[in-house]
Structure formats: structure tokens, C-alpha cells
N, C-alpha and C positions, 0 to 999 in steps of 0.2 A: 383772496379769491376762494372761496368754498362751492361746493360741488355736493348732492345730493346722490348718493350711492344708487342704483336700480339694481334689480337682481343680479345673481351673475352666477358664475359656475368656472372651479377653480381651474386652471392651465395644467396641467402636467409637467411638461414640457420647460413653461415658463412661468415661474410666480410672478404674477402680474404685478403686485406695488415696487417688484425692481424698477419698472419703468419711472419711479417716481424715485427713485434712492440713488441714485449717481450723484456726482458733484456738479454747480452751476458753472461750466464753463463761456464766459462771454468775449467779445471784441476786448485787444489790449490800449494803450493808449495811443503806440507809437506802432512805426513800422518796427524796430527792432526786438521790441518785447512781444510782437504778436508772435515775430521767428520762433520766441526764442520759447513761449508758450505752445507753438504750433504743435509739439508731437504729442502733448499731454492731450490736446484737446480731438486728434486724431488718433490716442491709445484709446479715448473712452470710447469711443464709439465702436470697437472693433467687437464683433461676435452679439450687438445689440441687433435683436427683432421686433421689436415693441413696434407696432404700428398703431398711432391714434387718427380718427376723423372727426374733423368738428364742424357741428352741421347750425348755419343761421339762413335767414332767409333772404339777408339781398350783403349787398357788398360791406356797407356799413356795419352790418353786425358781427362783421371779424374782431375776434380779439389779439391783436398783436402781441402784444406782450407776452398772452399764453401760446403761439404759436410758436415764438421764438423762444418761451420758456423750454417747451419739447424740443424745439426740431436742432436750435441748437446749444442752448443750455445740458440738456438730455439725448440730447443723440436719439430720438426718438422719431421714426419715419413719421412724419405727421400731414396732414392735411385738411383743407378749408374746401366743403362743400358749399357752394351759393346757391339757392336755388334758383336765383333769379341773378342779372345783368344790373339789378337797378335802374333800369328803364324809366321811373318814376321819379327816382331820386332830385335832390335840389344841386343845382352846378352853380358853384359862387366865383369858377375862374371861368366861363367860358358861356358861347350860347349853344352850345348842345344840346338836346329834351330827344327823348323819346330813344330812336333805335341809334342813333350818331352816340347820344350820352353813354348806351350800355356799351358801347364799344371804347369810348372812354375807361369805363369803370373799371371793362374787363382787361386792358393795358396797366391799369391801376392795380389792380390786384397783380397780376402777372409780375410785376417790378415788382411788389411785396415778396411775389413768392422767391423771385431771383435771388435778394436781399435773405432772406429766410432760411430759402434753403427746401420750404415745406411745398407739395402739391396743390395744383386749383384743382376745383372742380365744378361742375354748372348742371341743373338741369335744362328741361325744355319751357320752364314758367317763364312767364313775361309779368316785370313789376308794374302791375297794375294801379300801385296807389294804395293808400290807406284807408282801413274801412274794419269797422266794429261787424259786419255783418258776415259770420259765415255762410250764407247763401249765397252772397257776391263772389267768395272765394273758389266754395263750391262749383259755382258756373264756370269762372276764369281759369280754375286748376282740379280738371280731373283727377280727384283721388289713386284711382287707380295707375294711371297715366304715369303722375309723380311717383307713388309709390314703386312700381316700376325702375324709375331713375335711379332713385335714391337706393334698392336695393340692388342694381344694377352696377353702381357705386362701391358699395359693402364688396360687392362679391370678386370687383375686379381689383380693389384695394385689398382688402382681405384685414382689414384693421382689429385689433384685439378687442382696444376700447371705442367707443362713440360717446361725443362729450355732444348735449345739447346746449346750443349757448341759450335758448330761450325757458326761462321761467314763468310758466303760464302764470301764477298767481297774478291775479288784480292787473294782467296785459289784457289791453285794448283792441289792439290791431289785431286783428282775424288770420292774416298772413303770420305773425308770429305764433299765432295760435298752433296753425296750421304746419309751420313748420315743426313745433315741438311734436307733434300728434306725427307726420313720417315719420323722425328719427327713432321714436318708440315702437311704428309698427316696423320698419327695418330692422330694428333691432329684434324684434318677433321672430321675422319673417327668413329674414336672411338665409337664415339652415334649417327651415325647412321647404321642401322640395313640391310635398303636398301641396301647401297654400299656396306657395309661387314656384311655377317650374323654372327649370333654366332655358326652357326652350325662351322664357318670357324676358329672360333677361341677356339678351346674346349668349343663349348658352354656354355661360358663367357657372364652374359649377359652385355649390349651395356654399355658404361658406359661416357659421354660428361665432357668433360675439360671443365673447364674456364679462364685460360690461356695458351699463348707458349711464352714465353722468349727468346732470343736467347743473348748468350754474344758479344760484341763486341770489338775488338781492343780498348786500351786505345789510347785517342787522336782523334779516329775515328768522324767525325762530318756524324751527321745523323737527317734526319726532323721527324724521329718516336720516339714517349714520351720513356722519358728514366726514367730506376730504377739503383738506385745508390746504391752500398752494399757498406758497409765498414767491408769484411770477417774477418778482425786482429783487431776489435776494442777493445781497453783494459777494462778488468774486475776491476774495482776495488776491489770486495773483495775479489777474489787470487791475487791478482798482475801479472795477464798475459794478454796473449792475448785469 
């Protein structure tokens, strides 16, 4: 999995690529070896503050792997902002459509995040469907509206890094468009007070990232520093991934 670096500004406090330098601790095989693994995997995490948010635009563009890579490979507070319920979405177990489906989805996520370990989060977007045209979007999703949300988000999570799972390069859909284009002006916007007050976002106060991430196509050649994860790397002492 690789990751295109965005500006950033270094922590004081907290060097930020710790959050990536701990050991992969995963699920054991047995009930007796998970015992017997348990306090290792409850030492690492102690005195950790890394907070990450990972921002796609409907249900489906979670990445599990990475989430369980952080939250509990890494001991790292992490979280899946959706902007949407998936309202749209296709249902191959069931006849759900429309507002019944998103309540589905958000049950569905919810059991992920139990499983996980890591945070939901939702805005007020309705998945409206697929569509090349940003005007469509535009009409459907108030910019300012979401943007609101989504720093509304930032501010009450207070996350260090923001990973976008969307790579605009040669994307179609307008909504994935569109979600990449929030997570970057959140990531603006967040600390400063001027452009968004807190009164705008439940007066939350301002709270400044120190990175945005974006993932990239495997393959992809790109001239911005790249981070390289390896989300399935094997545990040696459960024998998994």
C-alpha cells in the first residue's frame, strides 16, 4: 500500500512516523496463545497518542486491512469517516435500496468497527449514485455543508494524520472526486479559526493536522515522497498476518 505524503509540520511533542514504527501485533491462533500473547499486545499500546482518520466517500471504500493495520496492529486511535450511509449502494444479500439499505450498511460498518477496535463516523450526504458530473454533486452536497462535517470531525477527533483513501488521478465518479477535495480542505481548514469558526462547527475548538495522506494506485509513478505500508505483514508470535 503506498501513500503520497501532503505537507505537513513536524509534532514536537510527538514524532509522528512512531505511529508507523511499533511491532505488527495480530489475533493468535488459539485461545491459549492469544492469553499467553495478551500482555505484549496490551504493553504496546500503553503511553500511544497517534490518532489517524480515514476519510472515503460511502461504506465500501473502507480499507480494512489498513484500519486493522493502525488500530490494532499499531495501537493507533484510528478512524473511518463515511461520508455517506451507501444509500446507493448494490445489496446481493437482501431487498433493501435506498434509506432501509443505509441502515444496513451503517450496522455493517458498526460490526467492523466492534471487530476493529477503530471509530465510525458519517456525515449528513445521501448516496446518491454515480455520476462523472460535478454539478450533479454540487447540487446533492453542499460544499460548504459537508465541509462543515467533515471539519466538525477533525476537530472533535483531533486526529494527527488524515489518510484520503481516494486518488483522484483518472477517477470517474464525481463523489470520489469530491470526497478527496473535503479531506484536503479539512485538512486546510481545521486550525484555522478565521476561515471556519468554531462557533460553525459545535464550537469545537480549532484543532491543526500534521499530515494528509492520500493512497495511490499500485504501479502508479508519482514525484511526491512516498510511504510504503506493508498492511498483511506477518506476526511472528501468532503466526498470522
Amino acid at each position: 500500500m503506498r501513500f503520497v505524503r501532503g505537507r505537513w509540520k513536524q509534532l514536537a511533542s510527538l514524532p509522528l512516523w512512531s505511529l508507523l514504527g511499533a511491532t505488527c501485533v495480530a489475533w493468535g491462533t488459539s485461545a491459549s496463545r492469544v492469553q499467553a500473547q495478551s500482555w505484549k499486545s496490551d504493553a504496546t499500546h500503553v503511553g500511544t497518542t497517534a490518532r489517524v482518520l480515514i476519510v472515503g466517500a460511502r461504506p465500501e471504500d473502507e480499507d480494512n486491512a489498513l484500519i486493522a493495520w493502525l488500530s490494532l496492529g499499531r495501537h493507533v486511535e484510528t478512524a473511518y469517516l463515511s461520508l455517506t450511509r451507501g444509500e446507493s449502494g448494490e445489496n446481493v444479500s437482501g431487498g433493501e435500496l435506498g434509506a432501509p439499505l443505509a441502515v444496513v450498511r451503517t450496522a455493517e460498518l458498526l460490526e467492523e468497527r466492534r471487530r476493529d477496535r477503530a471509530r465510525q463516523f458519517f456525515t449528513r450526504a445521501y448516496d446518491f449514485g454515480f455520476t462523472e458530473e460535478d454539478s450533479v454533486v454540487d447540487r446533492a452536497w453542499p460544499n460548504d455543508s459537508l465541509l462543515r462535517d467533515v471539519v466538525s470531525v477533525v476537530r472533535a477527533f483531533r486526529p494527527h494524520v488524515v489518510i484520503s483513501l481516494i486518488d483522484t488521478t483518472g477517477v470517474e465518479d464525481a463523489a470520489h472526486r469530491r470526497a478527496a477535495r473535503l479531506a484536503w480542505q479539512a485538512y486546510t481548514m481545521a486550525g484555522d479559526s478565521a476561515r471556519l469558526a468554531p462557533a460553525a462547527t459545535g464550537r469545537l475548538p480549532v484543532w491543526s493536522l500534521s499530515r494528509l495522506l492520500t493512497r495511490i494506485s499500485p504501479g502508479r509513478s508519482t514525484l511526491a515522497p512516498l510511504v510504503v505500508l506493508n498492511v498483511g505483514e506477518f506476526d511472528r508470535a501468532t503466526g498470522r498476518s
